[in-house]
Steps between C-alpha positions, in 0.01 A plus 500: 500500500258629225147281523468499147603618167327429159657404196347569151520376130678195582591304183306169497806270505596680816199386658480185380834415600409682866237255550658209341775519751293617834268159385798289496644629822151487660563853646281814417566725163534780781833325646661368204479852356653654779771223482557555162527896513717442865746271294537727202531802701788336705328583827394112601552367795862332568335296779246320261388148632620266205352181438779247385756376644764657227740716709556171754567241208505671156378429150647243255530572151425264209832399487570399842159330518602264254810424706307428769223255364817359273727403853140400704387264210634227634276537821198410301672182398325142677725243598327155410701292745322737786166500388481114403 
């Protein structure tokens, strides 16, 4: 494993959008670079911890969100002759 390697005459936005994204991730410049370059080089670890739940229950999209909240609405419904 090389130790370090320097990089030079890095456009601005490249930076900024470096540091935008290690400050939202709250992980160093240092490892989100070496994500980034490990990704686009196609040499990133298939074992990577993910942090979601998506591969044991999925993603909806728009469409069969608004299935969903149209055949629950009715759970959000009070019954006066319960409550009274």
């Amino acid at each position: 494993m090389i130790k370090q390697m320097t990089l030079r005459r890095i456009p601005d936005s490249v930076e900024k959008a470096l540091r935008k994204r290690a400050k939202e991730s709250g992980r160093s410049l240092n490892m989100v670079s070496i994500d980034l370059l490990s990704q686009a080089l196609g040499v990133s670890q298939p074992n990577e911890k993910k942090r979601d739940l998506s591969e044991l229950c999925g993603m909806w999209n728009a469409d069969e969100l608004k299935e969903f909240k149209c055949n629950t609405e009715t759970f959000n419904a009070i019954d006066p002759e319960l409550w009274s």
